[in-house]
C-alpha positions as CSV (number, residue, x, y, z in Angstrom):
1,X,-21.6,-131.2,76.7
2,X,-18.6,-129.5,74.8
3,X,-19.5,-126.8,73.1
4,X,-23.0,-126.3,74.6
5,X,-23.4,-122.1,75.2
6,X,-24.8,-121.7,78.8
7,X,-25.6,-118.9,80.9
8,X,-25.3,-119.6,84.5
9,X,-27.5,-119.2,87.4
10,X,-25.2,-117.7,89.8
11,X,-25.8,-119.6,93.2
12,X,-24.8,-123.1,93.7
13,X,-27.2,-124.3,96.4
14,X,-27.1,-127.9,98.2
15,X,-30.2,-129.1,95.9
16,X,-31.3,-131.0,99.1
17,X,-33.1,-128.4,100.7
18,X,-37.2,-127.1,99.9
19,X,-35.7,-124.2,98.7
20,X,-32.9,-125.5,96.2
21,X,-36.1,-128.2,95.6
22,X,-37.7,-125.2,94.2
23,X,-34.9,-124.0,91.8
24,X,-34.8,-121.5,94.2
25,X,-31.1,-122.1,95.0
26,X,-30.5,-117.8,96.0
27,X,-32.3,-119.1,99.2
28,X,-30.7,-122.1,100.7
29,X,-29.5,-121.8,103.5
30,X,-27.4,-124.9,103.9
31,X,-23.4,-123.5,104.7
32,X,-23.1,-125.3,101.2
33,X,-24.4,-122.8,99.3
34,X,-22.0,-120.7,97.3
35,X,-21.9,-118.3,95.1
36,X,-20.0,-117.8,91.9
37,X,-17.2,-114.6,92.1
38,X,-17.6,-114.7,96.2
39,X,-17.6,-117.7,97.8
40,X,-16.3,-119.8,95.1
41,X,-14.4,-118.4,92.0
42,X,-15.8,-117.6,89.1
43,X,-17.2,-114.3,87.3
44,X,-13.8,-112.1,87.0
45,X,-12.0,-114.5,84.8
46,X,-11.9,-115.5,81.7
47,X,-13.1,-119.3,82.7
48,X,-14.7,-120.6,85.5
49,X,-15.6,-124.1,86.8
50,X,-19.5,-124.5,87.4
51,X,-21.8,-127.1,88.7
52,X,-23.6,-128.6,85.8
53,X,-26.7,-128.1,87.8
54,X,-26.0,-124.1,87.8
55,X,-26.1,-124.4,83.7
56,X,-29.0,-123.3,81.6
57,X,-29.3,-123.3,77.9
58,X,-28.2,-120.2,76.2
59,X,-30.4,-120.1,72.4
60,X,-28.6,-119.7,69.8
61,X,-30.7,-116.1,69.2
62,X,-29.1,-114.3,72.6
63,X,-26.0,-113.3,73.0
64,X,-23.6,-114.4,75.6
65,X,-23.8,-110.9,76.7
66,X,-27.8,-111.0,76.8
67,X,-27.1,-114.0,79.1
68,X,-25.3,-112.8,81.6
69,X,-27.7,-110.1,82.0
70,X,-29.9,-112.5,82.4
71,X,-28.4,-114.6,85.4
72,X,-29.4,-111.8,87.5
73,X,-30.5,-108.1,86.3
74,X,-33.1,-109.2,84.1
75,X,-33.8,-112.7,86.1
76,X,-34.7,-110.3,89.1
77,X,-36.7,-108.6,87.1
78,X,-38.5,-111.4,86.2
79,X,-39.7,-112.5,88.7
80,X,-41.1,-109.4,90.3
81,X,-43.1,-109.2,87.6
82,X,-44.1,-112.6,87.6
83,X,-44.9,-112.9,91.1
84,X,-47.1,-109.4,90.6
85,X,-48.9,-111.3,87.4
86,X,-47.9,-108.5,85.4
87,X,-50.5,-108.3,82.0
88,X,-52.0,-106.1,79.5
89,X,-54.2,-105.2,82.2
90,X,-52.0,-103.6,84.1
91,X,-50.5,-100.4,84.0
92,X,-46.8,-100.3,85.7
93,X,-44.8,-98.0,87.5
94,X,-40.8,-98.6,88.2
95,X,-39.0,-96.5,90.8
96,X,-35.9,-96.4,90.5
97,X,-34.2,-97.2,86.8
98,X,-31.1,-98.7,87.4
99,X,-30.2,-101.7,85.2
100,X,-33.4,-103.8,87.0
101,X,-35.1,-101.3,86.6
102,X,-34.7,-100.9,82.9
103,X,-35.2,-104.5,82.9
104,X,-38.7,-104.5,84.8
105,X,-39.7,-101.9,81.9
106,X,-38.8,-104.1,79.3
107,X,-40.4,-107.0,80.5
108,X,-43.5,-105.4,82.0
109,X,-44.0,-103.8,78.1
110,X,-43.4,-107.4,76.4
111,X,-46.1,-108.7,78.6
112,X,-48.4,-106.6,77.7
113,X,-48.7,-103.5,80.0
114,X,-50.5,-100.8,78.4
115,X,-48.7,-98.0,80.5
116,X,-45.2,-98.2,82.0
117,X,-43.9,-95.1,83.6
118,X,-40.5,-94.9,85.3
119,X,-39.4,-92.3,87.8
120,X,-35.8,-91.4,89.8
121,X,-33.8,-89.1,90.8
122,X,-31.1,-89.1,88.3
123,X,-31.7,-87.5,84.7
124,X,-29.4,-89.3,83.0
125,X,-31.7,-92.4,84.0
126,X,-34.9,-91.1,83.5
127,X,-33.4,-90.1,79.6
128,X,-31.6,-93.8,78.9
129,X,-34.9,-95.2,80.3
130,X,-36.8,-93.2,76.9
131,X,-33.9,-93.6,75.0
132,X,-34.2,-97.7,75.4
133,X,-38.0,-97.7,75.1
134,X,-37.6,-99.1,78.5
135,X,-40.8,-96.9,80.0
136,X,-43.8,-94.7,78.5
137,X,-43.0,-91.7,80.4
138,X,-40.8,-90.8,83.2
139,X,-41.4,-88.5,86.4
140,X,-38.5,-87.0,88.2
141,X,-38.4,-88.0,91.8
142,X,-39.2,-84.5,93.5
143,X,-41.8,-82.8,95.9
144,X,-44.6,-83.1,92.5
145,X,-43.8,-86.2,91.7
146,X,-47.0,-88.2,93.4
147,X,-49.3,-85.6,91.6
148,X,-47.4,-86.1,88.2
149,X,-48.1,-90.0,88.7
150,X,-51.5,-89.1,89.6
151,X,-52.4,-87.1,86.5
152,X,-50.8,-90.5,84.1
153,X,-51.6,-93.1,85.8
154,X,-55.9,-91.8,86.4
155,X,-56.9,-93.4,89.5
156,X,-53.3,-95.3,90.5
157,X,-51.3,-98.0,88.7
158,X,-52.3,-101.6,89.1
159,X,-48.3,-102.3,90.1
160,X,-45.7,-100.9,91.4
161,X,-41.9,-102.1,91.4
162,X,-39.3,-100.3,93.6
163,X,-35.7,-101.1,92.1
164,X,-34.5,-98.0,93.9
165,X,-34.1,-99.7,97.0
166,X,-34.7,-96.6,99.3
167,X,-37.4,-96.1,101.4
168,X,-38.7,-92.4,99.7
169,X,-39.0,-95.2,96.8
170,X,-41.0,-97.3,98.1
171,X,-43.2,-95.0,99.8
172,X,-43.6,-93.5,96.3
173,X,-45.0,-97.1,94.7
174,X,-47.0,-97.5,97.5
175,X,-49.0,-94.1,97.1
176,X,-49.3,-94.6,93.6
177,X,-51.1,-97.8,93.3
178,X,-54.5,-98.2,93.2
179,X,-56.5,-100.0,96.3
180,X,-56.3,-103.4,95.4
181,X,-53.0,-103.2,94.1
182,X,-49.6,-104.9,94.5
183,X,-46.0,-103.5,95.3
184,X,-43.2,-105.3,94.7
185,X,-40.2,-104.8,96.5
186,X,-37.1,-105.8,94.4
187,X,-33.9,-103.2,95.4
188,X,-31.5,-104.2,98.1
189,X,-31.2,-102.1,101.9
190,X,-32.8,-99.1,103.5
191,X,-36.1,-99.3,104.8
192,X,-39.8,-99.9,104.1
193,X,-41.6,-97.0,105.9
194,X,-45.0,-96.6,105.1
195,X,-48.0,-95.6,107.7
196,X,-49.5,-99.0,107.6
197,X,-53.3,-98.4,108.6
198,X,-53.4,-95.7,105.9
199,X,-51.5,-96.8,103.4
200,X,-51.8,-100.5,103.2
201,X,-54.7,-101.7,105.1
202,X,-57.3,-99.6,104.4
203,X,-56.0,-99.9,100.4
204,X,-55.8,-103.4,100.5
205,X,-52.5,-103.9,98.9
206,X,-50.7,-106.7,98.4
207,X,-46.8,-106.1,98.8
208,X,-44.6,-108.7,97.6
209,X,-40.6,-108.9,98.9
210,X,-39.0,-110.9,95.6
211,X,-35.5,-111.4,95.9
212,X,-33.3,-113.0,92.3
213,X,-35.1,-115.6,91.2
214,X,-35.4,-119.2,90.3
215,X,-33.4,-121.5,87.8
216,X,-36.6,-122.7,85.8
217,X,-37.9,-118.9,86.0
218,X,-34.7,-118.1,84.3
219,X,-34.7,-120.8,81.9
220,X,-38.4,-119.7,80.9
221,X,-37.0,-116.1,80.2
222,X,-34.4,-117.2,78.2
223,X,-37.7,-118.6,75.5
224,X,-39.9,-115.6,75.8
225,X,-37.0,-113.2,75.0
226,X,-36.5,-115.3,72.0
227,X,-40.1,-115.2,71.3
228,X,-40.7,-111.3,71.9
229,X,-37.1,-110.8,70.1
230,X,-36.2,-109.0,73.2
231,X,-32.1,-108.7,74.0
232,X,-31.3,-107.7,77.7
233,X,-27.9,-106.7,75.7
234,X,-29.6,-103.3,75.7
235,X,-29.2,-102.0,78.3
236,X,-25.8,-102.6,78.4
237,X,-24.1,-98.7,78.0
238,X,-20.6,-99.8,78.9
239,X,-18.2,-102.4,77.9
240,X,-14.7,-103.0,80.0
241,X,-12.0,-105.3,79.6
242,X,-11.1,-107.8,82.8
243,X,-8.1,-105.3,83.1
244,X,-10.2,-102.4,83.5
245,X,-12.4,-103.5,86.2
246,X,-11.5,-100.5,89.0
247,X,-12.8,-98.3,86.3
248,X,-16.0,-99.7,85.4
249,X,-17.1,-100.4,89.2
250,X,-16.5,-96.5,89.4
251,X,-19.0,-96.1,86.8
252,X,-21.6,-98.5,88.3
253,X,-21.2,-97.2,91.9
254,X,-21.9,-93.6,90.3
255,X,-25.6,-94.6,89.7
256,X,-26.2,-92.7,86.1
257,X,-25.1,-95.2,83.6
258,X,-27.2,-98.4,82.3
259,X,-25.2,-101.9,82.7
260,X,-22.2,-101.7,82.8
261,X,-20.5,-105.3,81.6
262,X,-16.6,-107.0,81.5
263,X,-16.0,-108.7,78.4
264,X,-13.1,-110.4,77.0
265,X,-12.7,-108.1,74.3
266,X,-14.4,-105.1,75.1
């Protein structure tokens, strides 16, 4: 209704489909399915028109900022955790500590995880990810860094999460966990190149590919970070008017900064 405060889930799906049945609208595949800022307008602007459907109830506690983070950084994040059944059993390692990757931190802390430890490439990253509370520890990505995960984690952490989206990274999560456990694969391209006998089978690891999420995942977020009096707003480093846009894609593409965000009156 007029007035409501929303956050949107950014993928308008045909709702017919088993997928969009699932509120998993990121994966239908009907020729339908549209997403806002590139198929259909939306995102760059300062309106957009949206399918009611796409809508989800923004509390009166988050930001719209936290909101927007969460319609897909912290959404994504989410659900890798979720489909890893992330708990205070569970110690966590993240590679790669981008904005997800601060985000799978966060949420993997709020859930209870007695040990998150980060680890990248970039220092910048691996300080914000401190800095935010986002980890425990970090470990710079280098020819030591499996023995430094080693020495914290005892013998291997229960998940892994590669947000890095390179395949040194998720080699990395896979040769930390422990047999039995679970790899989730959240960062877009490269490859997955593990020896699979060695490193999988004989460990008995489950590896999960999670891509987004779904609508009544994200929805379910939106409570808990109410509840745990978490805002994704955060991890937000950099704010850019519409105008500025050129400049804070720069920024992002540069790989050291936390989110980077357009706002109306930044």
């Amino acid at each position: 209704a007029a007035g409501d405060r929303v956050a949107l889930y950014h993928i308008a799906g045909c709702g017919l489909c088993r997928d969009c049945r699932a509120g998993y609208m990121i994966s239908c595949s009907s020729p339908e399915r549209a997403a806002y800022g590139w198929q259909r307008d939306g995102g760059h602007a300062p309106f957009l028109l949206a399918e009611e459907r796409t809508c989800v109830p923004l509390p009166d506690e988050l930001s719209f900022l936290d909101g927007a983070c969460v319609a897909c950084g912290f959404g994504t994040a989410f659900e890798a955790v979720s489909r890893a059944a992330v708990s205070g059993r569970d110690a966590v390692l993240v590679t790669g500590l981008g904005p997800v990757g601060l985000a799978v931190g966060l949420l993997a802390k709020a859930l209870g995880s007695p040990l998150v430890v980060g680890a990248d490439l970039a220092e910048d990253r691996l300080e914000l990810a401190l800095k935010l509370d986002c980890v425990d520890a970090v470990v710079p990505v280098d020819a030591a860094a499996g023995v430094a995960l080693a020495r914290l984690s005892g013998d291997g952490f229960d998940v892994s999460v590669d947000c890095s989206g390179t395949a040194s990274g998720r080699l990395l999560g896979v040769e930390s966990v422990r047999r039995w456990g679970r790899c989730v694969l959240v960062g877009e391209g490269g490859r997955f190149d593990v020896p699979a006998s060695e490193a999988l089978i004989h460990n008995q690891l489950t590896v999960i590919g999670s891509w987004v999420t779904s609508i009544g995942r994200m929805e379910e977020l939106m409570g808990l970070l109410v509840r745990w009096g978490l805002h994704p707003e955060s991890t937000v480093t950099h704010r850019f008017a519409l105008s500025e846009a050129a400049e804070a894609y720069a920024l992002a593409d540069a790989g050291r900064s936390g989110k980077v965000a357009l706002v109306p009156s930044a």
